[in-house]
ZASEDO-678293 format. One record per atom (N, C-alpha, C): residue number from 1; x, y, z. Coordinates in pm, whole numbers, plus 32768, in hexadecimal, padded with zeros to 4 digits. Layout:
BEGIN
NUM:X:Y:Z
...
end
This chain:
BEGIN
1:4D7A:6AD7:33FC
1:4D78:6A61:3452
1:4D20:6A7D:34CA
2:4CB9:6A19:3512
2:4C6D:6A55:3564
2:4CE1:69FB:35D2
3:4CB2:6A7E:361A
3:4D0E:6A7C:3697
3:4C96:6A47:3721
4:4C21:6A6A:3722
4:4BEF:6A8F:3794
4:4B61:6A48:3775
5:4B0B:69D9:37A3
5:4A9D:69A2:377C
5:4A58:6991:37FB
6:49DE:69A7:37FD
6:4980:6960:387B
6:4971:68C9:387F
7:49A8:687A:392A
7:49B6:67EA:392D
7:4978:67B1:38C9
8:48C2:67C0:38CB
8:48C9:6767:3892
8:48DD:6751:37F0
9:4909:67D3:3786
9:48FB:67CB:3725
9:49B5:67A0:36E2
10:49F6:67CD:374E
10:4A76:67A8:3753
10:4A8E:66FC:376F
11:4A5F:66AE:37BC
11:4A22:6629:37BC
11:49C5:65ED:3747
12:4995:662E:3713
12:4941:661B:366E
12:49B3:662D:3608
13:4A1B:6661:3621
13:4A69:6678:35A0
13:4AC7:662F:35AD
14:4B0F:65F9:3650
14:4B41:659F:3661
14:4B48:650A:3637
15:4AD0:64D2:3641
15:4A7C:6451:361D
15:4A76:6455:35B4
16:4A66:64CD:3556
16:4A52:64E2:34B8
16:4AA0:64CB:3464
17:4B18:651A:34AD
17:4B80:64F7:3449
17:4BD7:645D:3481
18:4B9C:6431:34D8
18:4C19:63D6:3513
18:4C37:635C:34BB
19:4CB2:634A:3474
19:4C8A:62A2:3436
19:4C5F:623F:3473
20:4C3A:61B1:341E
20:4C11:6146:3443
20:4CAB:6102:349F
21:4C58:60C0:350D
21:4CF6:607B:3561
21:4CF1:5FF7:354D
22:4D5B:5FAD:3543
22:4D46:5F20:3546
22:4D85:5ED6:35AB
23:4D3D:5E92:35D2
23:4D73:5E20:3625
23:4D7C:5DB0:366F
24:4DEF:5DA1:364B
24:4E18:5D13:3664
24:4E21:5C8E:36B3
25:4DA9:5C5F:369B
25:4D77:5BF1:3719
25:4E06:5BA6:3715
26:4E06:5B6B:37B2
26:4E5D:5B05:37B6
26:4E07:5A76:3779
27:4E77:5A48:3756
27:4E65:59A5:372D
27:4DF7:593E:3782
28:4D96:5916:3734
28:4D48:58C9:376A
28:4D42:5846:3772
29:4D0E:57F9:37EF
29:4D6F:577B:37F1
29:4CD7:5721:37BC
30:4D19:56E0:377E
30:4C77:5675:374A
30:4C36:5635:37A2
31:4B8D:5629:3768
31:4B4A:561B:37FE
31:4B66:557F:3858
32:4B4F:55AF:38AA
32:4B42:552A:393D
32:4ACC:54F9:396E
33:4AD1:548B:39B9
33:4A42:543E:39EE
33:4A29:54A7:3A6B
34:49B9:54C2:3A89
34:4996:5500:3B1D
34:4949:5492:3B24
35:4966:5475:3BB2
35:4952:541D:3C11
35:48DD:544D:3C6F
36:4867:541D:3C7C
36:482D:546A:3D10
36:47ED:53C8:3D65
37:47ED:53D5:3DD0
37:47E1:533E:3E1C
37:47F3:5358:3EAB
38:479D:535F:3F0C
38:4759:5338:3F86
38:4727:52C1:3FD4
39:479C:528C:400D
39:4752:5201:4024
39:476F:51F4:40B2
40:4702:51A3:410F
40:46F7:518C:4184
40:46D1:50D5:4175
41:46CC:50A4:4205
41:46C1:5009:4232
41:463B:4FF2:4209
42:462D:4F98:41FA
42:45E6:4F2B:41E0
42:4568:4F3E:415A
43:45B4:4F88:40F5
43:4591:4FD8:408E
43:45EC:4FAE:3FE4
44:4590:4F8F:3FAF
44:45C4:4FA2:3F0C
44:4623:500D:3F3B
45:4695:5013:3EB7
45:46D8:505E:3E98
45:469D:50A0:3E28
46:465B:5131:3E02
46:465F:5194:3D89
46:46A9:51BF:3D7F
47:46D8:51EF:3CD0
47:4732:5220:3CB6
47:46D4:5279:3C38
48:46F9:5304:3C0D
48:46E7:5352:3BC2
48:4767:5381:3B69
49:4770:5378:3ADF
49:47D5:53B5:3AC0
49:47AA:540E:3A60
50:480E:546F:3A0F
50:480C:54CA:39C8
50:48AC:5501:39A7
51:4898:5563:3948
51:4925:5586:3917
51:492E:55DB:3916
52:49B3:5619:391A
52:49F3:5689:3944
52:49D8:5715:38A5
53:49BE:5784:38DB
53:49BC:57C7:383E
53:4A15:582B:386A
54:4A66:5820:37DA
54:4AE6:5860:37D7
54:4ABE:590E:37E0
55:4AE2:599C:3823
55:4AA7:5A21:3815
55:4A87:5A35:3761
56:4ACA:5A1F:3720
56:4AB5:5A26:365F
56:4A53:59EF:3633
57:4A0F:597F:3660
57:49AF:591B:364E
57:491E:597E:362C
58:48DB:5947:35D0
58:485A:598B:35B9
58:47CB:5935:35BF
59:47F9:589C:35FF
59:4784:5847:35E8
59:47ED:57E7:367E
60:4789:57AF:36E4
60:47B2:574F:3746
60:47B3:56DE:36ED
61:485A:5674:36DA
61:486B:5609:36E2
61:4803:5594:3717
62:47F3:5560:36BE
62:4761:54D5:36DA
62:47D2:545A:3712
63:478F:543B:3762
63:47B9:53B8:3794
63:4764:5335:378D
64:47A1:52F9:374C
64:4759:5270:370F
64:476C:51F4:37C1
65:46EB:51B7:3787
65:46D7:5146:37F6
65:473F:50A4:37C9
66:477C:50C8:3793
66:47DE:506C:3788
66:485C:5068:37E9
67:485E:50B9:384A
67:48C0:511B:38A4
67:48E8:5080:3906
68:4973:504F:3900
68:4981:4FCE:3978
68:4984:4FF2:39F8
69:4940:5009:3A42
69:491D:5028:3AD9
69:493B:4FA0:3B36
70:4994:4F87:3B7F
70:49A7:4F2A:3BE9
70:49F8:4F70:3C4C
71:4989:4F10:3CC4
71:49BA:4F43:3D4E
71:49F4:4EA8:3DAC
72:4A6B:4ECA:3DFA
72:4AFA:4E61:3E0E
72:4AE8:4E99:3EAF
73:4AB3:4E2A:3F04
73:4AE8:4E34:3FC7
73:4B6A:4DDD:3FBB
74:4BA1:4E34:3FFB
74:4C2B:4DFD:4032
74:4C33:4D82:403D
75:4C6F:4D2B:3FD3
75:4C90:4C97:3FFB
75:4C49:4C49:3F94
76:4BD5:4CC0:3F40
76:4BA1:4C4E:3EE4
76:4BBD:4C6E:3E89
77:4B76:4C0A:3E1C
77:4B6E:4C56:3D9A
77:4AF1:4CA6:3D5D
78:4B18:4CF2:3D07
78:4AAE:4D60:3CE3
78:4A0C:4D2F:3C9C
79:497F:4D7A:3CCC
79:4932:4D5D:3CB6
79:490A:4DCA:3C36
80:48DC:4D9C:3BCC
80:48B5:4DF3:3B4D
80:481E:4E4E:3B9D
81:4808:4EBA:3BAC
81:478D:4EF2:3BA4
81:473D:4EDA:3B2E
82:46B3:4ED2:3B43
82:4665:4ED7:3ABA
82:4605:4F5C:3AC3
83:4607:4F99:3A2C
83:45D1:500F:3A1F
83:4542:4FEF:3A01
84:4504:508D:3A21
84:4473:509B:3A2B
84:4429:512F:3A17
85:43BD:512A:3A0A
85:437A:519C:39F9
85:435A:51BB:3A51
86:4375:5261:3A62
86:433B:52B9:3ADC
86:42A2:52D0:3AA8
87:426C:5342:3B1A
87:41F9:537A:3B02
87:4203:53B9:3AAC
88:4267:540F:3AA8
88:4285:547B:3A4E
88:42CB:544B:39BA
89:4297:53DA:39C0
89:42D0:5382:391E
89:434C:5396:3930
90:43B8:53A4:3990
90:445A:53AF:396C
90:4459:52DF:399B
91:44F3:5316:39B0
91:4529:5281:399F
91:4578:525A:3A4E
92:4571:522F:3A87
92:45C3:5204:3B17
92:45F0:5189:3AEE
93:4650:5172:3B6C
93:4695:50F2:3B74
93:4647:5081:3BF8
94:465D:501B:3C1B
94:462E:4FF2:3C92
94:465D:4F65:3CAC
95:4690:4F74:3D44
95:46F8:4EF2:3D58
95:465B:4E7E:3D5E
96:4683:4E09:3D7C
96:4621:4DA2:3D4C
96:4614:4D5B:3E1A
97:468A:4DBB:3E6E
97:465A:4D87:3ED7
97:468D:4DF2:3F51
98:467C:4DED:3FC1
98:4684:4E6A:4021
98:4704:4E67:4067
99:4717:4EBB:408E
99:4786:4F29:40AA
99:47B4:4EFC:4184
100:47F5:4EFB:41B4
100:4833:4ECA:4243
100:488B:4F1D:423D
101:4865:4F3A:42E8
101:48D9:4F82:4305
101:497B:4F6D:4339
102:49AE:4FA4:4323
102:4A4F:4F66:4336
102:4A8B:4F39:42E1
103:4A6E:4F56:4291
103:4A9B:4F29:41CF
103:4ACF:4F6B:4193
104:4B33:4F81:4159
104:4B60:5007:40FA
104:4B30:4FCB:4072
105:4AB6:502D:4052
105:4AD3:4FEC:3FB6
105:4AFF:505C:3F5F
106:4B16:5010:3ECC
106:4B44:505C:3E5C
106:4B12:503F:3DD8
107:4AC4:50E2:3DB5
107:4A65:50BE:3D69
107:4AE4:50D6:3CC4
108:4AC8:50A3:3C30
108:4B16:50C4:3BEB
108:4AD4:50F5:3B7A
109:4AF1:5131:3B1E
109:4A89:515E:3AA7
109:4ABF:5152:3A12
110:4ABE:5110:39B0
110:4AE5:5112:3934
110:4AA1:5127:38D5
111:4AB1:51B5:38AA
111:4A54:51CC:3826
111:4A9C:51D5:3793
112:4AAC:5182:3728
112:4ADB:518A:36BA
112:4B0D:520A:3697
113:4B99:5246:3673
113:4BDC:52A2:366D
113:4BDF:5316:36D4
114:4BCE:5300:3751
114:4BE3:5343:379E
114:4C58:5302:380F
115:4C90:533B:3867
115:4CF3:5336:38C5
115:4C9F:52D4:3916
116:4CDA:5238:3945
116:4C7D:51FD:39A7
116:4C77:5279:3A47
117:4C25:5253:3A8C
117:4BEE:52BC:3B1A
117:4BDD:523B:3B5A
118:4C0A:528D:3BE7
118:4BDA:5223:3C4E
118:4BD1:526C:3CE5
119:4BC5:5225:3D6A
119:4BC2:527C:3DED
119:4BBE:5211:3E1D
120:4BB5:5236:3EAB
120:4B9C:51D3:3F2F
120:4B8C:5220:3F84
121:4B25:51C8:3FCD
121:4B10:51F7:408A
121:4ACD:5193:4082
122:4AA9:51CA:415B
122:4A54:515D:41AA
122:4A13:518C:41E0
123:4986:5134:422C
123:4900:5163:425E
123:4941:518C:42EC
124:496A:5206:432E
124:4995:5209:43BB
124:4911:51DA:441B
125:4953:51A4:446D
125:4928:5174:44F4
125:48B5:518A:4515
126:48C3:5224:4535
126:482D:5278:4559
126:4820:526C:4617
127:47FD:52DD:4621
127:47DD:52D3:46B6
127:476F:526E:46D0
128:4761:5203:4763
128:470D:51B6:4782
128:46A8:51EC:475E
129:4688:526B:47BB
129:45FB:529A:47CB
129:45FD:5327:479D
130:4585:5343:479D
130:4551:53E0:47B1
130:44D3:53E6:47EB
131:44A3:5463:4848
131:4419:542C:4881
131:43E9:54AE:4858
132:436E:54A0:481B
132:431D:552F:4828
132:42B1:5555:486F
133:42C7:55B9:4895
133:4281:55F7:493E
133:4240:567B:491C
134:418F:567D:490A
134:4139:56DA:4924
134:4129:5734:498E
135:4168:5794:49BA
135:415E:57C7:4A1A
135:40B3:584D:4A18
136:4060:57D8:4A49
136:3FE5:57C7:4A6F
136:3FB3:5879:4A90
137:3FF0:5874:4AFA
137:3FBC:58FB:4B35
137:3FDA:596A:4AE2
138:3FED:598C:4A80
138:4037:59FE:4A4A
138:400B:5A12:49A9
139:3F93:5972:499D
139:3F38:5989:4948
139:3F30:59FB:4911
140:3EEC:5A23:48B0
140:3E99:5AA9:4887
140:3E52:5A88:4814
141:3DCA:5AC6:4806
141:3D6C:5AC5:478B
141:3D40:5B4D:4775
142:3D9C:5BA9:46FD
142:3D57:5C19:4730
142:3D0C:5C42:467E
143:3CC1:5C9E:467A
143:3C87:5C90:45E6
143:3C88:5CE2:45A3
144:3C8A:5CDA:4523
144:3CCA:5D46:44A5
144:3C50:5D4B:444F
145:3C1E:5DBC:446E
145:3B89:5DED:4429
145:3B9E:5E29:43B2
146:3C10:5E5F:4382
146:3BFF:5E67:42DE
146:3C18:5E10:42AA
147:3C51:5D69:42BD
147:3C41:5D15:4266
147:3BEC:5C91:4296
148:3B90:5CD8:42F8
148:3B15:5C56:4331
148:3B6B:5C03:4372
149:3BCE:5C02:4387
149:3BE8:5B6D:43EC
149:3C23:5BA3:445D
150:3C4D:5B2B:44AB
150:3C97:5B1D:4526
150:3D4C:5B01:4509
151:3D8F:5B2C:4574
151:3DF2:5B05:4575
151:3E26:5AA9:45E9
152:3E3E:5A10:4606
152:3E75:59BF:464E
152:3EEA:59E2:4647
153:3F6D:5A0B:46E8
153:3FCF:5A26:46ED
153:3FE9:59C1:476D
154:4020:595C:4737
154:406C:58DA:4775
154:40E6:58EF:4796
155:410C:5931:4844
155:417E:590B:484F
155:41AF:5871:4870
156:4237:5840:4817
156:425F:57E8:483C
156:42FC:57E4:4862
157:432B:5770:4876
157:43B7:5757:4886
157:4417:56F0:4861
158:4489:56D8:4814
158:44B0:5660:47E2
158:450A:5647:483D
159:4528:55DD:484E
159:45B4:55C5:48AA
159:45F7:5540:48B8
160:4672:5540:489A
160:46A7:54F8:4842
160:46F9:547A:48E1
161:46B7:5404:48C1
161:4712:53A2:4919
161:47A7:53A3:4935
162:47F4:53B4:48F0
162:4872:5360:48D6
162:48B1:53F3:4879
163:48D4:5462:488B
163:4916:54C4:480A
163:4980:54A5:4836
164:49CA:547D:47AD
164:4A31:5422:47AE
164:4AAB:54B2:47C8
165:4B25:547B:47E2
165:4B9A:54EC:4817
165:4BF8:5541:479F
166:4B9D:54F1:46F3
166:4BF1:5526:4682
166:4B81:551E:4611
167:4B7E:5544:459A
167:4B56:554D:451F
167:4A96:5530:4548
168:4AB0:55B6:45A1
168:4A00:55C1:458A
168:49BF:5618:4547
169:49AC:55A6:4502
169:4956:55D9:446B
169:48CF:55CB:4439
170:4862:5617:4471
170:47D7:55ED:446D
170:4765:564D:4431
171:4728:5623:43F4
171:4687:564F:43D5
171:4639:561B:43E3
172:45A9:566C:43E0
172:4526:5621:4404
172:44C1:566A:4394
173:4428:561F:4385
173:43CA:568E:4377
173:4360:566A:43CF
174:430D:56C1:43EA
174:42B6:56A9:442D
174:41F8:56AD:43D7
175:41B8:5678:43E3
175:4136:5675:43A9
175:40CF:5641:4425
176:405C:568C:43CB
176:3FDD:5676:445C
176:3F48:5618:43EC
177:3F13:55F0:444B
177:3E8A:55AB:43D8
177:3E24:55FA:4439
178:3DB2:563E:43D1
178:3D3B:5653:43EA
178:3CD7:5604:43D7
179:3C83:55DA:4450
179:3C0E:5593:443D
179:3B90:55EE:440B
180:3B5F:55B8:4381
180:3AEB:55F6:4349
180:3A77:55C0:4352
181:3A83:5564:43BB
181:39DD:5539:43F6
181:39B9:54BB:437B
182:3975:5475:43AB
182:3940:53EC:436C
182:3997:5396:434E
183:39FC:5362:439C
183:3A91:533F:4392
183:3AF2:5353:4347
184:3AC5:53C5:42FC
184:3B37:53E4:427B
184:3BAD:5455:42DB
185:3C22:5466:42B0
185:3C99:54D8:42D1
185:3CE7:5514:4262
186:3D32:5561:4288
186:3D6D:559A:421A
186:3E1D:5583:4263
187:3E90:556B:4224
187:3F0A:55B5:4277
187:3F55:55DE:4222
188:3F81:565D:4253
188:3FC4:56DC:4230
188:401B:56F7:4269
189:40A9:571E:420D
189:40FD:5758:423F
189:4119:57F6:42B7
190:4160:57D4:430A
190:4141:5850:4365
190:41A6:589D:4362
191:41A7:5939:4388
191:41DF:5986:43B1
191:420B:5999:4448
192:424C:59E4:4463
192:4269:59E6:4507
192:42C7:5A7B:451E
193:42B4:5ABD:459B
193:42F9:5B03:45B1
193:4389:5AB2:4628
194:43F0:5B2F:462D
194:4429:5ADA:4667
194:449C:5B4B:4697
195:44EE:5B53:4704
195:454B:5BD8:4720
195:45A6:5C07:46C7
196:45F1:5C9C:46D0
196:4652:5C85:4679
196:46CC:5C40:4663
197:4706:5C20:46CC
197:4746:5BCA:46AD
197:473E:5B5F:465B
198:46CF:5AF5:464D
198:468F:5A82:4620
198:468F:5AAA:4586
199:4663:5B34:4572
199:462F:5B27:4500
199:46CB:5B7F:44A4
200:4726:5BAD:44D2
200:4794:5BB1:44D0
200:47E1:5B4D:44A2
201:47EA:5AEC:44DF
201:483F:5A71:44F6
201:47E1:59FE:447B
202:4797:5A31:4437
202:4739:59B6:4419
202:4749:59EE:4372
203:4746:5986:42F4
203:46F0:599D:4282
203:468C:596C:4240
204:4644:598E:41D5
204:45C5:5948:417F
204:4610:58DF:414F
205:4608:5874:410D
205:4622:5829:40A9
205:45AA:57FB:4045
206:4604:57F5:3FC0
206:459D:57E2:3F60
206:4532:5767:3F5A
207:4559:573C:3FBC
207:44E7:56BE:3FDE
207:44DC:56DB:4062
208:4495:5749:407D
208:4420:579E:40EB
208:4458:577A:4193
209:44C9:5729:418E
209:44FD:5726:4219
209:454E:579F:4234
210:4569:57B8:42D9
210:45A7:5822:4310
210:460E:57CD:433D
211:4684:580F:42E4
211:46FA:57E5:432A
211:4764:5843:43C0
212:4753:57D8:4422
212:47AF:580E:446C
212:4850:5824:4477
213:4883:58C7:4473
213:48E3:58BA:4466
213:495F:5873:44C9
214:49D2:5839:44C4
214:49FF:57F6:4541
214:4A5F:5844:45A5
215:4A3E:58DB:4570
215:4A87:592A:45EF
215:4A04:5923:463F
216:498A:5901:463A
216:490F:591D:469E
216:4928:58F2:4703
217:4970:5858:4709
217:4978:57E8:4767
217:49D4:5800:4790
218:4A43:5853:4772
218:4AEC:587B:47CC
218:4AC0:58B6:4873
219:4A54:5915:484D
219:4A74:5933:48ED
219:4A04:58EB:495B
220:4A60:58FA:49A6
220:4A13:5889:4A0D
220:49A9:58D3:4A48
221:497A:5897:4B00
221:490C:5918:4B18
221:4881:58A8:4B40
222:4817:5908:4B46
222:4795:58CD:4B3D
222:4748:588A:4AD7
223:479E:58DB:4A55
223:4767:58BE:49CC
223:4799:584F:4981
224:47FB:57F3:49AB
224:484C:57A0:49AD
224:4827:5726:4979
225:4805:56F3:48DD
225:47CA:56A6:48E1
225:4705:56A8:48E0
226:46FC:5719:48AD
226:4658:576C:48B7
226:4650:5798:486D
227:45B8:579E:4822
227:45C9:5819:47AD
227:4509:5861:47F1
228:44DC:58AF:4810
228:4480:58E1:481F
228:445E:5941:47AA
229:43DD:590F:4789
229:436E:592D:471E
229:42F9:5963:4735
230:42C5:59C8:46FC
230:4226:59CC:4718
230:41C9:59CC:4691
231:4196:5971:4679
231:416C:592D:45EB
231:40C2:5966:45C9
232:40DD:59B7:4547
232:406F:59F6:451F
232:4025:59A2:44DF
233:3F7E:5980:44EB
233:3F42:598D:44B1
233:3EB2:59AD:44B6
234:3EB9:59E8:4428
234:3E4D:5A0E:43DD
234:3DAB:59B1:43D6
235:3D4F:59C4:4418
235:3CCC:59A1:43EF
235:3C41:59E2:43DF
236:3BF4:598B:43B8
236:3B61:59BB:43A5
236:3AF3:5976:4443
237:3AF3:5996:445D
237:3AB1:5980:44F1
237:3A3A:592D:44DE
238:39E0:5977:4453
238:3983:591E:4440
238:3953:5879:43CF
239:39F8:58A5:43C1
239:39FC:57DB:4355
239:3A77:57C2:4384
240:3AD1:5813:43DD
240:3B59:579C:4403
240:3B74:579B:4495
241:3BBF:574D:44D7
241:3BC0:574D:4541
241:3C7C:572A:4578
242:3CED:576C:4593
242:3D6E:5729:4594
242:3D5F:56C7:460D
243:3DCE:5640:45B0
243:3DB1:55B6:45F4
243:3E0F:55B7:4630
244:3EB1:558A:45F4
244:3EF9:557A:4613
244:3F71:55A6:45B7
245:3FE9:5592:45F2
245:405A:55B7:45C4
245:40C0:555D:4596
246:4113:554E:451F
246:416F:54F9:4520
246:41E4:5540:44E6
247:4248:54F1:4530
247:4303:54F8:450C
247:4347:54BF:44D1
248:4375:54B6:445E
248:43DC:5488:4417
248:4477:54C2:4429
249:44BB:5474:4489
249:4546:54BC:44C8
249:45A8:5441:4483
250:4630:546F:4431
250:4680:547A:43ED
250:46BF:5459:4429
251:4757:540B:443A
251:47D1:541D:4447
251:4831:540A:43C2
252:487C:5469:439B
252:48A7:547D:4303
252:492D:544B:430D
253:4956:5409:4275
253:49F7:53DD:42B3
253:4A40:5477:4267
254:4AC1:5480:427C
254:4B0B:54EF:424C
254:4AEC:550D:41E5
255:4AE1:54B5:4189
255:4ACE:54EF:410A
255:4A22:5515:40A8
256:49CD:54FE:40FD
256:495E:54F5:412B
256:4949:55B4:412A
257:4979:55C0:41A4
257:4989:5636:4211
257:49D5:56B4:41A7
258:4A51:5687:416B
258:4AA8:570A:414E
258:4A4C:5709:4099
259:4A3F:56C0:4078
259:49D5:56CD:3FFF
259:495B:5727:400E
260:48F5:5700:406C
260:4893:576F:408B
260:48B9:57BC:40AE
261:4923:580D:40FA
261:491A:5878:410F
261:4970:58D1:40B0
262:49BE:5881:4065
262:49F1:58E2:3FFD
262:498B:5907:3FA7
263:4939:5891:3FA0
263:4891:58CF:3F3E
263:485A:593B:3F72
264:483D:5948:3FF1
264:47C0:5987:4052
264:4835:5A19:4041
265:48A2:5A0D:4034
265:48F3:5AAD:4054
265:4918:5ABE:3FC6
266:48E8:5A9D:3F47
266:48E3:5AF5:3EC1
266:48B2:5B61:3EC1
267:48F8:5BB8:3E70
267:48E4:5C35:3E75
267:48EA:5C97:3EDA
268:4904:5C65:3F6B
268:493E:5CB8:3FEC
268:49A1:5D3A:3FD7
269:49BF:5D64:3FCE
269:4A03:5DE5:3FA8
269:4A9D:5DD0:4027
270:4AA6:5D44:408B
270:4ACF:5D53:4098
270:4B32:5CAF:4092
271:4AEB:5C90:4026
271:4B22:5BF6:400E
271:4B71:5BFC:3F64
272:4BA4:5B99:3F8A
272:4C09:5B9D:3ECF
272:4BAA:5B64:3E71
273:4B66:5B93:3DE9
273:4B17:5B79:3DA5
273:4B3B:5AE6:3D78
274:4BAE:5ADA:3D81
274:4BCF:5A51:3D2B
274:4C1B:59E5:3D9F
275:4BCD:59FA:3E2A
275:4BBB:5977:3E9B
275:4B97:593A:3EAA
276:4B47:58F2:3E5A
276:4AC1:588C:3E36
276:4B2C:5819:3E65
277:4B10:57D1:3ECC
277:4B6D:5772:3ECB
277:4B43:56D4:3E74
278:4BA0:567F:3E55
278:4B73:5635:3DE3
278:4BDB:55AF:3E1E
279:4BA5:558C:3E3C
279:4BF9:54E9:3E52
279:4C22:545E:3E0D
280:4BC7:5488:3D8A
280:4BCB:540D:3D25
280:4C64:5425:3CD8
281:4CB8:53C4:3CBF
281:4D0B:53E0:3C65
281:4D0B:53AB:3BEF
282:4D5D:53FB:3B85
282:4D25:53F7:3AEC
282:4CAA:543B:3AD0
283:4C52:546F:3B31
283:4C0E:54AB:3B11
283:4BAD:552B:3B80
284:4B57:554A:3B6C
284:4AFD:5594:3BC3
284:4A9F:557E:3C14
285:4A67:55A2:3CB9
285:49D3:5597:3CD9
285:4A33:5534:3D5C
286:49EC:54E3:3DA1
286:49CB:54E4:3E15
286:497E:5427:3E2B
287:4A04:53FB:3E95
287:49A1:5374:3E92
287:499A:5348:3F4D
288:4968:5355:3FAC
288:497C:536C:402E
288:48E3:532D:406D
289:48FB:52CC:4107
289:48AE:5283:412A
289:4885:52F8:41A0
290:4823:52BF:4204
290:47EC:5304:4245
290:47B4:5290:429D
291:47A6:528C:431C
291:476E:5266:4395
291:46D3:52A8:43C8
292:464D:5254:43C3
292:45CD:5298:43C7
292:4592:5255:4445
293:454B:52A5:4491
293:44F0:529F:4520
293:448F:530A:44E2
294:43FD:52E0:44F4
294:4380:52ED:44E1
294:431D:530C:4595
295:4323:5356:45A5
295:42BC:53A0:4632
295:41FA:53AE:460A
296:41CD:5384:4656
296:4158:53E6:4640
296:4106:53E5:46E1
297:40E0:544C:46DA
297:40AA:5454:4739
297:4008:549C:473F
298:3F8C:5486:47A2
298:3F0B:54EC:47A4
298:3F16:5599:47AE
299:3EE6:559B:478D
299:3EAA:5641:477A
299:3E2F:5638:47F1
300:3E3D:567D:488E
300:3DCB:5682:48D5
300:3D70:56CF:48B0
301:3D00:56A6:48F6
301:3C60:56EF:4888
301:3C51:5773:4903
end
């Protein structure tokens, strides 16, 4: 009998002889509608759906455009969405008229042998204002000779009218347009630096906004209602020129808010893998309005 083996050949004989193990998935529940839907004022309602695939599954469930999609504001009766082709040849839904705020609606979903799905929310309020502020003097153009261009570093500042005393829940993105001479531009999404705290308190979302987290806004102070930025960009000195800057600032309703960030904190090492929060019932995914203010402001030469 060998008594005595080097790790790793003792680990080779281990694995060698070890039998096959089996085991035993839990019970899988048959698939569901996922729901995905973003809607703000004075906007069609889209709707995207898809189906749930069970872990056993070896091919994603097709979802046919026969799917009954209607969306119901409080007090009426329900409007049928009519389906359509994306870019991407899939299939969406789309209400036939726009969206007000102060409405709870409720969108519902019926697809032939599946569990009907449904959700609700409303477009929140949204702060009056937001103003965005170039802080001029503090400019910088400085230049990056291994990749030929310049770098524009725009400090700015957001600052919020009215931050309400509960459920502040907000994102933005920010983008800049380059003028390329003969009246043509380009605009591009921007980057920005920003303290640690900010960038702490903040996540990506899969649709390129930075969400702010809402412990940012707990403490009071100077910063109170402020978010300070210093916004990178990238040019060619001799075909672009930075023009200006614009803001797309968010106010998210709850379910809006705890949806992205259970997305944005997948895979965190220090989040529960299976927190995805999901608000539709009967089924999966996410149906939540949002409150939009649009900024733009010059880029000084």
């Amino acid at each position: 009998m060998i008594k005595c083996l080097p790790g790793f050949l003792s680990l080779w004989v281990l694995l060698g002889c070890a039998d096959d193990a089996y085991i035993e998935l839990p019970f899988t529940e048959a698939p569901k509608v996922v729901i995905t839907s973003h809607f703000t004022a004075d906007e069609p309602l889209t709707v995207y759906l898809s189906v749930s695939r069970p872990i056993t599954a070896q091919e994603i469930p097709a979802l046919s455009s026969n799917a009954e999609v209607t969306l119901a504001a409080e007090g009426n009766l329900p409007d049928r969405l009519l389906p359509y082709l994306t870019l991407d040849s899939g299939i969406a839904w789309k209400s036939q008229n726009v969206l007000k705020k102060g409405v709870r609606y409720t969108l519902t979903v019926r697809v032939p042998g599946m569990e009907t799905a449904w959700a609700s929310d409303t477009i929140p309020e949204g702060v009056s204002d937001v103003y965005l502020l170039v802080r001029e003097s503090n400019i910088r153009f400085t230049p990056e000779p291994a990749e030929g261009k310049w770098i524009a570093r725009i400090p700015i500042s957001i600052l919020l009218k009215d931050l309400p005393h509960e459920r502040r829940y907000f994102a933005f993105c920010i983008r800049h347009k380059l003028y390329k001479g003969q009246g043509s531009s380009e605009v591009r999404a921007s980057r920005f630096l920003a303290s640690g705290r900010v960038l702490a308190l903040s996540e990506t979302t899969p649709e390129g906004l930075t969400l702010i987290k809402e412990s940012y806004w707990s403490e009071g102070g100077k910063d109170h209602g402020k978010l300070d930025l210093e916004v990178i960009i990238p040019y060619d000195p001799a075909r672009e020129r930075p023009d200006s800057l614009f803001l797309e600032w968010r106010t998210l309703s709850e379910a809006y808010y705890r949806y992205h960030l259970s997305l944005a904190t997948q895979g965190s090492p220090f989040n529960d893998p299976d927190a995805l929060y999901n608000n539709v019932r009967g089924g999966y995914g996410n149906f939540s309005g949002f409150a939009r203010l649009r900024k733009a402001v010059s880029i000084p030469r």
